[in-house]
C-alpha positions as CSV (number, residue, x, y, z in Angstrom):
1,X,7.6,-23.6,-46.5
2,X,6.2,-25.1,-43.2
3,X,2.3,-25.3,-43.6
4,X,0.2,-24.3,-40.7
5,X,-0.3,-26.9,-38.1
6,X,-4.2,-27.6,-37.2
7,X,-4.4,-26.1,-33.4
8,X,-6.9,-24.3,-31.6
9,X,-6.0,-21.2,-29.7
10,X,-6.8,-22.6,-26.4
11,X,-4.6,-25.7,-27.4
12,X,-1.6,-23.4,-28.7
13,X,-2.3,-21.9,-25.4
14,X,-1.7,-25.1,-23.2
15,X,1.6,-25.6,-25.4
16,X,3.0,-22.2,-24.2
17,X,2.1,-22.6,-20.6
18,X,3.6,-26.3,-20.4
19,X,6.5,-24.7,-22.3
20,X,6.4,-27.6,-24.3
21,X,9.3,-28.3,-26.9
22,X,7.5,-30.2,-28.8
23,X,5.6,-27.1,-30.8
24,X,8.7,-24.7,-31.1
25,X,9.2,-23.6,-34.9
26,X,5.8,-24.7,-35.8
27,X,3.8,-21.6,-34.4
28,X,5.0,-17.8,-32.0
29,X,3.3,-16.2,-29.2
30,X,3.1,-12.8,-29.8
31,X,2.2,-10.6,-26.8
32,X,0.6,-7.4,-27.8
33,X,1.4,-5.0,-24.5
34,X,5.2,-6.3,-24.9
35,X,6.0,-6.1,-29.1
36,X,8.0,-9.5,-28.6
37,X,7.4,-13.2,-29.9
38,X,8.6,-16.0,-28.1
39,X,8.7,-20.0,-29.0
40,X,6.7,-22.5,-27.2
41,X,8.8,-23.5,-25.0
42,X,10.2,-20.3,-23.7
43,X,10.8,-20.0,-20.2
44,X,9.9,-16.5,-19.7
45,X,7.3,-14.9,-17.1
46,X,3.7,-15.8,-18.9
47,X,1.5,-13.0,-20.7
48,X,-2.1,-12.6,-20.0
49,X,-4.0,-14.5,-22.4
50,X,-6.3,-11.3,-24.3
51,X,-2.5,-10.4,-24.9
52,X,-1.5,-13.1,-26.5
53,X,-1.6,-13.7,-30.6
54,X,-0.5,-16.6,-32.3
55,X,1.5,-16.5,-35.4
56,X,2.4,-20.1,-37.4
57,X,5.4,-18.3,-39.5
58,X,8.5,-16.2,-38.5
59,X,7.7,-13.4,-41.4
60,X,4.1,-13.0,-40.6
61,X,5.4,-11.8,-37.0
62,X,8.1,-10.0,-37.9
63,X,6.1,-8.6,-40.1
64,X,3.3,-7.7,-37.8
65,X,5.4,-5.3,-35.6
66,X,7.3,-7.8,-33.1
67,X,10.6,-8.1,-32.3
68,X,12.5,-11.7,-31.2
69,X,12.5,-12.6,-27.7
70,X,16.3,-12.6,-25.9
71,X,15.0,-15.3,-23.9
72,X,14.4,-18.2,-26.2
73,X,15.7,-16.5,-29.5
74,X,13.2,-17.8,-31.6
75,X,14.6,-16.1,-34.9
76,X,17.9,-18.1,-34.3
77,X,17.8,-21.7,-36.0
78,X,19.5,-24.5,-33.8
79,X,20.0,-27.0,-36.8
80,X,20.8,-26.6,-40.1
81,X,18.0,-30.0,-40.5
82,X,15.7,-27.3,-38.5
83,X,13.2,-27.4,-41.5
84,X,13.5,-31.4,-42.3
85,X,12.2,-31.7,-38.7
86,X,9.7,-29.1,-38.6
87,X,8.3,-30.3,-42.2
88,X,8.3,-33.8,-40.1
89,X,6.4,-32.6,-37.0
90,X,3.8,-30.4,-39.1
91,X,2.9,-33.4,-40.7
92,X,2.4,-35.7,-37.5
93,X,0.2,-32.7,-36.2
94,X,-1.9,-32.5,-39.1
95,X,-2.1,-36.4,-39.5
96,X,-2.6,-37.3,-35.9
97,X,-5.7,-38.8,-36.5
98,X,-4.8,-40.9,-39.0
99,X,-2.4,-44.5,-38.7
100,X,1.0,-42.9,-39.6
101,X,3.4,-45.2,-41.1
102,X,7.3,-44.5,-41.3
103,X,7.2,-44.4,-44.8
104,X,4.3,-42.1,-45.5
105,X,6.3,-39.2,-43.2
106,X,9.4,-40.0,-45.5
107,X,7.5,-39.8,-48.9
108,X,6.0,-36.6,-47.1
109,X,9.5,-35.2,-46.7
110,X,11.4,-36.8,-49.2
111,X,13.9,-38.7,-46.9
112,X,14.2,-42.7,-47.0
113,X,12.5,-43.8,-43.7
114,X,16.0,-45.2,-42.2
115,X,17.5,-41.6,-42.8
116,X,14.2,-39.8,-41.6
117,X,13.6,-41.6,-38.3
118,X,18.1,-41.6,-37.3
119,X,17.5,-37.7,-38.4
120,X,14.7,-37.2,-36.5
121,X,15.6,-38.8,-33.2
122,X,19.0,-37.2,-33.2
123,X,17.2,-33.6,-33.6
124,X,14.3,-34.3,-31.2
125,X,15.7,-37.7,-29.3
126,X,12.4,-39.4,-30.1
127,X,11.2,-41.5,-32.5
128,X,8.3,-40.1,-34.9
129,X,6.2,-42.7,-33.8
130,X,7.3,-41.7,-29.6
131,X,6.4,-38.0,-30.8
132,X,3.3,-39.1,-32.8
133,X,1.8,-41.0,-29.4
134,X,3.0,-37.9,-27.3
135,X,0.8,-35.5,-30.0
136,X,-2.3,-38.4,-29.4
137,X,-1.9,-37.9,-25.8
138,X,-1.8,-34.0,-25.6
139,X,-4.8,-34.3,-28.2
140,X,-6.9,-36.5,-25.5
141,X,-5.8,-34.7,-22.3
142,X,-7.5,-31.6,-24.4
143,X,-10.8,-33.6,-25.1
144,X,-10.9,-35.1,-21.6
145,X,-11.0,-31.5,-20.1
146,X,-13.3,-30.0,-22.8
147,X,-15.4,-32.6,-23.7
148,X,-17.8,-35.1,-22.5
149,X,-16.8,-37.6,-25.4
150,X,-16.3,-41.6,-23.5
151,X,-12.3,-42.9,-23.3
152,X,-13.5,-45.0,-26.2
153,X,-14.7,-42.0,-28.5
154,X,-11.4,-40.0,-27.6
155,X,-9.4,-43.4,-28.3
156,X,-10.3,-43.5,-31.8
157,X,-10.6,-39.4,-32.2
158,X,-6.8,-38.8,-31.5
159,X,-6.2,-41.6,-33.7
160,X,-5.3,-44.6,-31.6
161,X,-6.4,-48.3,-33.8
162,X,-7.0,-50.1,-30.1
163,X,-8.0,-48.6,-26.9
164,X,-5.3,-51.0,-24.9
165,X,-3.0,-49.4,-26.6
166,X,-4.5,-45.7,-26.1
167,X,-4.8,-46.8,-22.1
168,X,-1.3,-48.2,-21.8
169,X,0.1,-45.1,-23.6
170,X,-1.7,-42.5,-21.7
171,X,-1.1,-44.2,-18.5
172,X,2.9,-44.0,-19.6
173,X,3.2,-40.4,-20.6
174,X,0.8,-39.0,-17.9
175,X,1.1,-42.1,-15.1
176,X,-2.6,-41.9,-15.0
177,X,-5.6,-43.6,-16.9
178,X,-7.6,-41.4,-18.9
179,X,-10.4,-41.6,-16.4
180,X,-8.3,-40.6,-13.3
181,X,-6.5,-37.7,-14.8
182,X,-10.6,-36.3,-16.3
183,X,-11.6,-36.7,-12.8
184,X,-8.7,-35.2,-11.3
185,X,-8.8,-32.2,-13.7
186,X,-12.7,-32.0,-12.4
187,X,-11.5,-32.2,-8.9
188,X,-9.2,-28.7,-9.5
189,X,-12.3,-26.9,-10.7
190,X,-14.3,-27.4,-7.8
């Protein structure tokens, strides 16, 4: 059984309207006017958000009155190492913070790390550590628009061990630095 990732509602939120991937399996949007539950990623027309309910397993959902989207057919499984991979990405979620080796994900799951990691990226096409960093970033992005917390603070609260490493990162995934993309993000609200 998949254990319930640690996300906000306004960071589920941001996952459904980037559509991102990267969250499918490990929570549903359930949107109350429609009586359908979609993935994360689906690519369907966006609900408002007082319509919106987050659910982390398929059963509680179900359960709760909604019906599958035909969109993004999140009651479908797309691999039978579906639950290997979520199990994985639950536990990079909840361990963000901490430093993450290889072998502590495989102990976690039960896999040796050379089988986990060939698993994973076949199932994902990253790396854990590639969708570790990419969890970091979305983490700091969220703390650079909510926050007033320095580069540094947010460096270490996401989990990075260096900030050149934090700054090279972001700078990679979002082609910005940290302090560009919080003033650019201030720059929209004005």
């Amino acid at each position: 059984m998949v254990t319930n990732i640690n996300l906000s509602f306004d960071e589920m939120w941001d996952k459904i309207m980037a559509c991102d991937r990267k969250y499918d399996g490990l929570f549903f949007t359930a949107v109350k006017t429609t009586k359908i539950y979609c993935r994360p990623s689906c690519r369907s027309r966006k609900p408002k958000k007082v319509n919106v309910e987050f659910y982390h397993e398929i059963n509680e959902v179900e359960e709760a009155g909604f019906r599958p989207c035909k969109r993004c057919q999140p009651e479908v499984e797309q691999s039978p190492h579906i639950m290997i991979v979520r199990r994985i990405t639950t536990f990079l979620v909840n361990h963000y913070k901490q430093n993450v080796l290889l072998k502590d994900i495989a102990n976690h799951v039960g896999l040796s790390p050379y089988y986990l990691e060939r698993l994973f990226k076949q199932e994902t096409s990253e790396t854990p550590r590639t969708y570790l960093e990419k969890i970091r970033i979305d983490k700091a992005t969220h703390l650079l628009k909510c926050t007033s917390m320095t580069n540094l603070e947010i460096c270490y609260e996401v989990g990075f061990q260096s900030p050149s490493n934090f700054y090279k990162v972001f700078r990679s995934l979002k082609n910005c630095s940290p302090s560009e993309y919080r003033k650019d993000f201030l720059n929209e609200l004005d």
